[in-house]
C-alpha positions in Angstrom: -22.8 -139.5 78.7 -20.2 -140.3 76.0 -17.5 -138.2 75.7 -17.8 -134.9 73.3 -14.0 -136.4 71.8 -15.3 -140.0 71.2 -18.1 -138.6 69.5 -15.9 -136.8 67.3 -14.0 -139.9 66.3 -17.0 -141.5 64.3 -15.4 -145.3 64.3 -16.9 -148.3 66.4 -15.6 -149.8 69.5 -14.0 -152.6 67.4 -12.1 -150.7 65.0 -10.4 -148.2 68.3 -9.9 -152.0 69.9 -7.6 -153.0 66.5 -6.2 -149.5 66.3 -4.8 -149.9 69.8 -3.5 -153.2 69.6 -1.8 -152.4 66.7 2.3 -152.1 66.9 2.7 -148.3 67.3 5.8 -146.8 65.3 5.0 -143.1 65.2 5.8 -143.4 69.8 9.4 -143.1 69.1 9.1 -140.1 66.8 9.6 -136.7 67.6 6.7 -134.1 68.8 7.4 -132.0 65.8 7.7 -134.6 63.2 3.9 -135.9 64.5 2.5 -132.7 64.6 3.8 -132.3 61.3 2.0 -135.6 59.8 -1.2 -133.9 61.4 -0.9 -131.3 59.5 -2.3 -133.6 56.5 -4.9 -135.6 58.4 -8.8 -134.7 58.4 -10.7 -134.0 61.7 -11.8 -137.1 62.2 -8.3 -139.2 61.5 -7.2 -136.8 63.9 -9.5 -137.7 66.2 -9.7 -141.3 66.3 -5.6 -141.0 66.6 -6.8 -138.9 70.2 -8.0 -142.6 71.2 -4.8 -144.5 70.9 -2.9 -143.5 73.8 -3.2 -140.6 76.7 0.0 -139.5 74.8 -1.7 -139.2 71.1 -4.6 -137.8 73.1 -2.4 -134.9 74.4 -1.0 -134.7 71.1 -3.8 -134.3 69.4 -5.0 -131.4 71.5 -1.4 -129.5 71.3 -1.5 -129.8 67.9 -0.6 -126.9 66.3 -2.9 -127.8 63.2 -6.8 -128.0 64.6 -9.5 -129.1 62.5 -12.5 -129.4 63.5 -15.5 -130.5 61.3 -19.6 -130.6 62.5 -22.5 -131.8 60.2 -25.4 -130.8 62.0 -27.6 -131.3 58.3 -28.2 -135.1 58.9 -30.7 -136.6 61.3 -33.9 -135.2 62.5 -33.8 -135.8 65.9 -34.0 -132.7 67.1 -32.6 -133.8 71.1 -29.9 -135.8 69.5 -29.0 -132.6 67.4 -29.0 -130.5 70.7 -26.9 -132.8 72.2 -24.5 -133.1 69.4 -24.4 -129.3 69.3 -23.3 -129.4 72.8 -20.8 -131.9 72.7 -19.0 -130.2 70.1 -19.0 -126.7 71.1 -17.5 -127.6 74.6 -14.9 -130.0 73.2 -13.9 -127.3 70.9 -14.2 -124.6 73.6 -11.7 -126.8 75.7 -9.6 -127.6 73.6 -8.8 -123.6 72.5 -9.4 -122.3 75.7 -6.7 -124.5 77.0 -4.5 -123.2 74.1 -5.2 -119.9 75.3 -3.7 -120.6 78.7 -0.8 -122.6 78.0 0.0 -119.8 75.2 1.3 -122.3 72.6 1.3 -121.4 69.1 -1.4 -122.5 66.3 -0.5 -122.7 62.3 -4.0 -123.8 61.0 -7.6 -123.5 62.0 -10.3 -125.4 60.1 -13.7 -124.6 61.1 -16.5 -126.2 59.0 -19.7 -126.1 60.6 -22.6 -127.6 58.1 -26.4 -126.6 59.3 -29.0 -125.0 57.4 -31.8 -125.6 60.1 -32.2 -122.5 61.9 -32.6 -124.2 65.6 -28.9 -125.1 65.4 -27.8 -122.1 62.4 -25.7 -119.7 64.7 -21.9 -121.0 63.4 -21.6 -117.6 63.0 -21.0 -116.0 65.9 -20.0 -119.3 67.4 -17.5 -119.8 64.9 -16.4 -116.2 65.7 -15.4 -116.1 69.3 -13.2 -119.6 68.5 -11.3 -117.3 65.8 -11.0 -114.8 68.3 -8.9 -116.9 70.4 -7.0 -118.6 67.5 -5.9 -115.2 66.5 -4.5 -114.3 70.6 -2.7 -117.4 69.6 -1.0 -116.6 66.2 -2.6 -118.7 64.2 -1.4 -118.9 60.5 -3.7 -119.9 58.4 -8.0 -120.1 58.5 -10.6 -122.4 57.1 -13.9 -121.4 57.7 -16.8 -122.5 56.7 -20.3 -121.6 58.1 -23.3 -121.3 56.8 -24.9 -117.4 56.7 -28.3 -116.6 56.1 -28.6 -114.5 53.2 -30.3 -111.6 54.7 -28.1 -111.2 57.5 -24.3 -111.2 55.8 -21.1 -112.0 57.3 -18.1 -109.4 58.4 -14.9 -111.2 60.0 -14.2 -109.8 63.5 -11.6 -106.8 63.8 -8.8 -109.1 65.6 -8.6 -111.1 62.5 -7.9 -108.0 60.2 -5.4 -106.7 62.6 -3.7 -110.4 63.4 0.2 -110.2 62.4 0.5 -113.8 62.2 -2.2 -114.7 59.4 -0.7 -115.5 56.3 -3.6 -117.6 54.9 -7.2 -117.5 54.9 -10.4 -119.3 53.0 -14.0 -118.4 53.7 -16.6 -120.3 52.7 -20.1 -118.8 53.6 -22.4 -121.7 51.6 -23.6 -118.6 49.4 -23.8 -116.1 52.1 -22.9 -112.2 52.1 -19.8 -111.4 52.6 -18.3 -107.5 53.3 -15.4 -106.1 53.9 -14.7 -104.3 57.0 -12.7 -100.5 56.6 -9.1 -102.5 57.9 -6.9 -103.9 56.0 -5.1 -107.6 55.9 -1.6 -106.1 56.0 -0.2 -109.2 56.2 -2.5 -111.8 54.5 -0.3 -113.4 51.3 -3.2 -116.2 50.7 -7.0 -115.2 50.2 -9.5 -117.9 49.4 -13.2 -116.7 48.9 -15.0 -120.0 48.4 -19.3 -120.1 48.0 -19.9 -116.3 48.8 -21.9 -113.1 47.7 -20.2 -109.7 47.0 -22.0 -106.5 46.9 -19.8 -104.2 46.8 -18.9 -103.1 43.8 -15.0 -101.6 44.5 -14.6 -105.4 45.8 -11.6 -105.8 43.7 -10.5 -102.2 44.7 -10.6 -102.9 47.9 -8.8 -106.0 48.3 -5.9 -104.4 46.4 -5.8 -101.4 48.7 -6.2 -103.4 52.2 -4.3 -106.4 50.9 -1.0 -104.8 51.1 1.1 -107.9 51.0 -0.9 -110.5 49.1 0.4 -112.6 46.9 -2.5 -115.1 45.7 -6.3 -114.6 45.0 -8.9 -117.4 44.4 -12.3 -116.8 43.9 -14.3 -120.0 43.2 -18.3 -119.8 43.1 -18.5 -116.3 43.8 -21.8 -113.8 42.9 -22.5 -110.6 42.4 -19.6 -109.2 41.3 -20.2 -106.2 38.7 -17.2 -104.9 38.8 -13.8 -106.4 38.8 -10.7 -103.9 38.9 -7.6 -104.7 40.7 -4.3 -102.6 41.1 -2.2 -104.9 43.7 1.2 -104.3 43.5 2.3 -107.8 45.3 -0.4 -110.3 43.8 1.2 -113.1 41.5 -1.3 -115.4 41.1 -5.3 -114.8 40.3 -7.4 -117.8 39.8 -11.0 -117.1 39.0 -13.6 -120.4 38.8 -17.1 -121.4 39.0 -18.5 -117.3 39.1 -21.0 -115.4 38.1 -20.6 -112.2 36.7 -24.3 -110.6 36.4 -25.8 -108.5 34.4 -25.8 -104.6 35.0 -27.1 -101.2 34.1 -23.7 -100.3 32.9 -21.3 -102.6 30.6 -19.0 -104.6 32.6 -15.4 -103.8 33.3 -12.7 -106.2 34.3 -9.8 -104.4 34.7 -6.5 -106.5 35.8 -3.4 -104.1 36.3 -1.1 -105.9 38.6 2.9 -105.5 38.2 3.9 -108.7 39.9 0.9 -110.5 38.3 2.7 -114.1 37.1 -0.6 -116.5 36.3 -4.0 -115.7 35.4 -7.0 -118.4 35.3 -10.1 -117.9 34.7 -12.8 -121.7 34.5 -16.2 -122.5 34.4 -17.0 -118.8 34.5 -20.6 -116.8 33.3 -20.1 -113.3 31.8 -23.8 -112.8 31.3 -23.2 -108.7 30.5 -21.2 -107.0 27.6 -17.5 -107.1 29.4 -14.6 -105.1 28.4 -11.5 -107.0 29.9 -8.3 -105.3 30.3 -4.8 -106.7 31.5 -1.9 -104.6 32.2 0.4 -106.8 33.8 3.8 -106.5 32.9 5.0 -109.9 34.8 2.0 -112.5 33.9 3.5 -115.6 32.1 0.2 -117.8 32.0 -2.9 -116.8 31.1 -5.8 -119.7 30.8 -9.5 -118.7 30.0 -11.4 -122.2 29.8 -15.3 -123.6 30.0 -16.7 -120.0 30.3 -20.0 -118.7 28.7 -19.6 -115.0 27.2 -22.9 -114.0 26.5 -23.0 -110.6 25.0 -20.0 -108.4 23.2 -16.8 -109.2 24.5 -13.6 -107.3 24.2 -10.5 -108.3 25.9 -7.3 -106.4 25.2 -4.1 -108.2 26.4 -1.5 -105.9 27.5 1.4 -108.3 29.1 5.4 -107.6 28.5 6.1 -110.9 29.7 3.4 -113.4 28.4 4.6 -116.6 27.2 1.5 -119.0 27.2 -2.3 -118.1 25.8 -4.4 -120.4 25.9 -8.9 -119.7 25.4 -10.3 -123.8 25.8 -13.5 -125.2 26.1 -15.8 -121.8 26.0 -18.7 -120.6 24.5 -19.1 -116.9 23.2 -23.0 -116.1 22.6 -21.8 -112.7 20.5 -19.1 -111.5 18.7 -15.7 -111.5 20.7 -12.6 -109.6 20.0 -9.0 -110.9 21.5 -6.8 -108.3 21.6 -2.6 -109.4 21.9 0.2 -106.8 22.5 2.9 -109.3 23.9 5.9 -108.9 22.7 7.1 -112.4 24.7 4.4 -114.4 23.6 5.4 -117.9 22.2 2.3 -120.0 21.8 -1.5 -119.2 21.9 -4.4 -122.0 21.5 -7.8 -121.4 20.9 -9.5 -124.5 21.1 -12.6 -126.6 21.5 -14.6 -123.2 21.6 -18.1 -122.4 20.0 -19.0 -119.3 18.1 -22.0 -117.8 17.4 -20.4 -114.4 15.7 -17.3 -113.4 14.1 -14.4 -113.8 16.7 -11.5 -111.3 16.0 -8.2 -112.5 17.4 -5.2 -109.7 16.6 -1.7 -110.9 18.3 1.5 -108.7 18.1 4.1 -110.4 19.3 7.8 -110.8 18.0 8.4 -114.0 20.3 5.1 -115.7 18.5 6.2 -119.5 17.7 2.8 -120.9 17.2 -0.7 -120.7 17.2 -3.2 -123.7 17.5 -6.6 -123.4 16.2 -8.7 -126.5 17.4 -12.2 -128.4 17.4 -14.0 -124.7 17.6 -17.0 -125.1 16.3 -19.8 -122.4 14.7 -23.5 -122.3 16.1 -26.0 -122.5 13.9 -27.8 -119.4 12.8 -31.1 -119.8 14.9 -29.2 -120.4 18.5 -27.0 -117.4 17.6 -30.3 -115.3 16.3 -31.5 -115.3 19.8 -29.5 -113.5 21.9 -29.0 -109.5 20.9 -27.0 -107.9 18.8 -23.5 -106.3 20.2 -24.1 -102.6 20.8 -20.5 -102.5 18.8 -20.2 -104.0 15.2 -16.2 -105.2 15.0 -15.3 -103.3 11.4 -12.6 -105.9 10.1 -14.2 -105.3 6.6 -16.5 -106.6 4.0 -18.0 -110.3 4.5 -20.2 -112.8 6.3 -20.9 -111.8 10.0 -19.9 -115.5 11.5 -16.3 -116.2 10.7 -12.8 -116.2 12.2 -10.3 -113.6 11.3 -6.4 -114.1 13.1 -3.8 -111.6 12.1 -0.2 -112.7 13.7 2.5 -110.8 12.0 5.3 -113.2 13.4 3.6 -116.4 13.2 5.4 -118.9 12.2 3.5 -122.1 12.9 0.1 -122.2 12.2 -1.8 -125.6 13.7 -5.4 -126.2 12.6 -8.1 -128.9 13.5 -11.0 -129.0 13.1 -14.4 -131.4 13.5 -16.9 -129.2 12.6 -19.0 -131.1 9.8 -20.0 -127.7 8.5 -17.3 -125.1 9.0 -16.4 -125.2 5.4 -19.6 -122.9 5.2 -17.8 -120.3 7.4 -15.0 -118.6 6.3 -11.2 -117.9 8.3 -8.9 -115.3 7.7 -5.7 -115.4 8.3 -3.2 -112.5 8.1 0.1 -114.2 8.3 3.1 -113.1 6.0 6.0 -115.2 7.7 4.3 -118.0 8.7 6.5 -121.4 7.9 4.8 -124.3 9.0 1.0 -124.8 8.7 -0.5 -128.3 10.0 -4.1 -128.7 9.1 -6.2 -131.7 9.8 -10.0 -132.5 9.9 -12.6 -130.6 8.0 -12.0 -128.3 5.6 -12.6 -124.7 6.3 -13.3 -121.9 3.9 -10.5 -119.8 2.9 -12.4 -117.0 0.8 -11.2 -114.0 2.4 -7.7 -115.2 2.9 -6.0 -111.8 2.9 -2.7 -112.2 1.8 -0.9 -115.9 0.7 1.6 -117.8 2.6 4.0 -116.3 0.5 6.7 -117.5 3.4 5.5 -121.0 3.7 7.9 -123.7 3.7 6.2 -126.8 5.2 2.9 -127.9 5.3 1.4 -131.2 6.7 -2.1 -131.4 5.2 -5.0 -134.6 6.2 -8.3 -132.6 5.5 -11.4 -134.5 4.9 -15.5 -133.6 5.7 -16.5 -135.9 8.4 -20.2 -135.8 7.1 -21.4 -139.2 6.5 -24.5 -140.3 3.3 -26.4 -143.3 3.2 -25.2 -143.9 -0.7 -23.2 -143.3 -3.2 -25.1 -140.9 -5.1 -25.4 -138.3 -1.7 -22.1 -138.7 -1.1 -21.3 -137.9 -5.1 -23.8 -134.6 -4.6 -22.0 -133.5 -1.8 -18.3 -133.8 -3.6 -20.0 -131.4 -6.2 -21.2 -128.8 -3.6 -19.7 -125.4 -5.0 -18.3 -124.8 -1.6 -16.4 -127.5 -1.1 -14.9 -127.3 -4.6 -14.2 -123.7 -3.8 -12.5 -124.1 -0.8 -10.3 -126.6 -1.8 -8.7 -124.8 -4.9 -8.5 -121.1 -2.7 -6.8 -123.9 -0.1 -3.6 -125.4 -2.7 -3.2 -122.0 -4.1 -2.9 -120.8 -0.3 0.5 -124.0 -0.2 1.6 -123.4 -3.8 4.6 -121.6 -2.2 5.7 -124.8 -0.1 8.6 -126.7 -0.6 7.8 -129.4 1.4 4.1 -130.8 1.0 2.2 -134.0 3.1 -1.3 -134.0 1.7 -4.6 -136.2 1.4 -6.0 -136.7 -2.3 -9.4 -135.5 -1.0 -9.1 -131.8 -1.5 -6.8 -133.1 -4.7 -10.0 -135.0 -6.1 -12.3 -132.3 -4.8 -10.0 -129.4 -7.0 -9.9 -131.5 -10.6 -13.9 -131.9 -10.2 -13.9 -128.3 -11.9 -10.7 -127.9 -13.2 -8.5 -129.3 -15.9 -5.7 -126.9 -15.3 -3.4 -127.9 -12.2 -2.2 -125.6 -9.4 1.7 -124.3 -10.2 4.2 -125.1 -7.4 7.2 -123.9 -8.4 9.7 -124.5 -5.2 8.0 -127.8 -4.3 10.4 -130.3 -4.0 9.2 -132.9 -1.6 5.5 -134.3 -1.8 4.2 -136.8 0.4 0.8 -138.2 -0.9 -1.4 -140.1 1.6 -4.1 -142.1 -0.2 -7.4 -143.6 0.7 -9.6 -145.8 -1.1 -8.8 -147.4 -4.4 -5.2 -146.4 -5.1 -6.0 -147.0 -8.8 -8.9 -144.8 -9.5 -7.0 -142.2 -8.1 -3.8 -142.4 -10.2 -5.9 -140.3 -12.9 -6.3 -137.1 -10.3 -2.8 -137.7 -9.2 -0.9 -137.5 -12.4 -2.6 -134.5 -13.1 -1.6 -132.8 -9.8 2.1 -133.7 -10.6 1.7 -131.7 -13.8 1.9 -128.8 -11.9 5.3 -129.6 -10.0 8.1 -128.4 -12.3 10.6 -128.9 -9.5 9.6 -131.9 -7.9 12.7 -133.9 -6.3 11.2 -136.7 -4.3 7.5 -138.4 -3.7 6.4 -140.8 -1.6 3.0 -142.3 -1.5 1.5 -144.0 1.0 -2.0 -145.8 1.1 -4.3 -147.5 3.5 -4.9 -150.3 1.3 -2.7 -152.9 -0.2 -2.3 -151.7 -3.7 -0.5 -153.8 -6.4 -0.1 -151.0 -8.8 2.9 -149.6 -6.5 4.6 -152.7 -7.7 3.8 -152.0 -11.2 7.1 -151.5 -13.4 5.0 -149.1 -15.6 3.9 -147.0 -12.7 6.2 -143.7 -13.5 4.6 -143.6 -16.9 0.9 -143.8 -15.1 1.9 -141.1 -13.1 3.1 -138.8 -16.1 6.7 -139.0 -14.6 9.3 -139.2 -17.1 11.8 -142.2 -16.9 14.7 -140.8 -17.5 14.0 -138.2 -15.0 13.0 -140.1 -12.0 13.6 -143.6 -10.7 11.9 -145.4 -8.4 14.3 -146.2 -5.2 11.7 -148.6 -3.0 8.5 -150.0 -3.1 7.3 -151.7 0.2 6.6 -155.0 1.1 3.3 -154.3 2.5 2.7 -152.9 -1.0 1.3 -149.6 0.6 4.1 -147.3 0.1 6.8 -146.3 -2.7 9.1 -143.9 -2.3 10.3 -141.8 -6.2 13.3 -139.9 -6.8 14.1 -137.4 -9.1 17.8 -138.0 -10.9 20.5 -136.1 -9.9 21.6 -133.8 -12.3 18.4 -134.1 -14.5 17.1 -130.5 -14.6 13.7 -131.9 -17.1 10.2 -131.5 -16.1 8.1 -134.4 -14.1 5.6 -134.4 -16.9 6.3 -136.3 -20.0 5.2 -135.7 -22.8 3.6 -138.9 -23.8 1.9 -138.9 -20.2 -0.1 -135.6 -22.2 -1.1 -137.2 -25.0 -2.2 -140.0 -23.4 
């Protein structure tokens, strides 16, 4: 019969032949140093390196890092499965009970044993009694993964819990129950729960109080969890993915109050009932929510001294959704490439706040969002249509907007800003209706906003220039910058503003205007010269166009512009004939408009 460790190795008689005859260079190397490049090999690379030599062989069985990996899903021969089953459980028996004997130390376990056929399904309690002997040998870390039958659940055996060596340990139970047992890991730093069921609804409560000295969490692909509260005094990092959080008779709590908390993440998670989330954590730096479903009313009030980074990507929130910031430290948040179905509330107080980046988020239309319920809890942020975006941010002072929503102009944003300094918008233009208060402490803004709807002719396209929202939102947009000084704009919402008004927009401290230009350069010199009326302290302008345009060169281009001569010169057109750069005089104190520029 063929031995239970060649089996293991998986490879032909040729390739051991050519592994063999190869020039060995890791002979002359120490016993630590190999054990140590073991400790990044698979099972089977570990195995096949058994076949080498009698020396690799012994090696390999001395190793302080054991893996051992068996698929007993493939084949359906069931004698060939029996004998498999045998061969692997006797190698592995060996191989541990021999560590046992010799008393020789073990860092890492790995235990993967696939089989969902019930003939060969007991990797449970097989599985157990190897742990059992890893742990009399102070093992470090544990992989396990077995496959548990849901009706029968899964409880680690006592030695494990009261093992002094374990620092790490990842369960994966292919779905299965998992429970806790009434000990304690008093010295596990590194939990891993990876593919299981929890029913107990003080889970979180109980890892904090048995998990004395943990330091990092991960639950990927995890169900049944109602309730999430944690109070761990030594956990720094908390990464969430890939779970379920169900529905339940009571709303949801997800309560995070962790001192030495340093990096939240939560991916690819489903909040299916109304959740409350609260964080308390007075050392968390990071905090990353991203490709997550909220489906009903969620609150989430962010309580962190020490946050630096906030960043919500990539999810989709089925109700209305408040995002409550009390971070004093906080230097950049982003909300992007998130769907809304309600109005989302986002309130950050933070004196630290440098930034805020508001990105490809995107409104559902109104017959996905009529489908779900409506919030038990309205949010009262005043009067005004039900889907919009509202941000207040006190100490903002950059303000970074993009957007590719073809129809968010039909949804208004709010912003509550009063210091913000440097706002850079591009994309589609967004409605600015219930703007609360102006950017009365703007100084630079970097503007490129343009629809991205497309029309089969001219005339649809002309319709949809004339839409009264679009012409709205682009005049309560410049009077939102009229406080710049220095301005980088498209013509569009320029064009779109003089459709319905003759009067331009007053910038009094604008001093620098950069005008980007698309289309015929000449058919737009008309809008243009009547945006400049309203520039009494204009300095410098450059324009800049996509397409070669021969009027830069034209000597008569100030007075087409309504610029008085004697005011301005212009200092460079380029060769390209897509740019020319305008300068106001020195000394001249007279207005950019001239007066035969008005009667004309």
């Amino acid at each position: 019969m063929e031995s239970p460790f060649k089996s293991m190795a998986m490879s032909s008689d040729q390739d051991t032949r050519i592994l063999a005859c190869t020039h060995d260079r890791l002979s002359g190397l120490p016993d630590q140093v190999i054990y140590h490049i073991f400790s990044f090999l698979g099972a089977n690379d570990t195995a096949r390196l058994g076949l080498v030599s009698k020396r690799f062989k012994k090696l390999c069985s001395s190793s302080p890092y054991l893996n051992f990996v068996a698929d007993f899903d493939s084949g359906s021969d069931h004698s060939c499965l029996r004998t498999r089953y045998t061969d692997f459980c006797s190698y592995v028996d060996k191989v541990l009970r021999s560590r046992e004997k010799t008393g020789e130390g073990l860092v890492r376990l790995l235990v993967h044993w696939f089989c969902k056929q019930r003939r060969f399904d007991i990797g449970g309690s097989v599985v157990t009694s190897w742990v059992t002997v890893a742990t009399k040998c102070g093992v470090e870390e544990l992989d396990m993964l077995v496959h548990v039958d849901s009706l029968r659940g899964y409880s680690l055996p006592d030695c494990v819990y009261k093992c002094e060596s374990l620092r790490a340990l990842k369960l994966n139970l292919q779905m299965g129950r998992f429970s806790f047992q009434i000990l304690g890991f008093d010295w596990l730093k590194d939990l891993w729960l990876d593919s299981v069921t929890i029913g107990d609804k003080n889970f979180g409560q109980r890892i904090s109080d048995r998990c004395k000295c943990l330091k990092r969490l991960t639950l990927e692909n995890v169900d049944g969890i109602s309730d999430l509260t944690m109070t761990s005094s030594s956990l720094e990092d908390l990464e969430i993915s890939d779970c379920r959080f169900p529905n339940s008779f009571f709303d949801g709590k997800f309560n995070i109050s962790c001192s030495s908390l340093k990096v939240l993440t939560i991916s690819r998670c489903q909040f299916k009932a109304l959740w409350h989330v609260n964080l308390d954590c007075q050392s968390l730096k990071n905090m990353t929510v991203q490709d997550s479903e909220f489906g009903r009313f969620f609150v989430c009030k962010i309580d962190c001294e020490s946050l630096e980074t906030l960043k919500v990507c990539g999810s989709n929130f089925l109700e209305a959704c408040q995002l409550l910031v009390d971070c004093p430290s906080l230097i950049h948040a982003m909300i992007s490439s998130c769907r809304f179905a309600n109005v989302c509330f986002l309130n950050i107080k933070s004196s630290s706040l440098g930034g805020l980046t508001l990105s490809e988020c995107k409104f559902s239309s109104p017959e996905i969002g009529s489908q779900y319920s409506k919030p038990k809890k309205e949010i009262k942020v005043g009067a005004g249509p039900c889907r919009r975006i509202i941000m207040k941010a006190e100490n903002l002072e950059t303000l970074t907007v993009s957007s590719s929503d073809a129809y968010s102009y039909e949804f208004p944003l709010s912003i509550s800003a009063p210091k913000l300094k440097d706002l850079r918008w591009t994309g589609d233009p967004v409605d600015f209706s219930y703007l609360n208060q102006g950017m009365v402490s703007l100084l630079n803004a970097r503007i490129h906003i343009k629809p991205t709807c497309r029309h089969r002719s001219e005339e649809s396209d002309r319709r949809c220039k004339h839409s009264k929202s679009l012409i709205y939102c682009a005049a309560k947009f410049l009077q939102c910058l009229s406080e710049a000084r220095f301005l980088s704009i498209n013509t569009w919402p320029i064009e779109i503003f003089f459709m319905q008004n003759d009067s331009p927009i007053v910038f009094k401290k604008l001093q620098n205007l950069v005008l980007l230009t698309n289309g015929s350069f000449a058919d737009q010199i008309p809008t243009i010269a009547s945006f400049l009326r309203g520039l009494p302290n204009l300095r410098r302008l450059i324009i800049r166009c996509e397409q070669i345009s021969h009027e830069l060169s034209d000597p008569n281009l100030l007075n087409l512009l309504g610029l008085n001569s004697r005011s301005f010169n212009l200092t460079g057109v380029g060769q390209d004939l897509k740019n020319v750069k305008i300068e106001a005089v020195q000394g001249q104190a007279q207005s950019c408009v001239q007066n035969a520029g008005k009667r004309r």
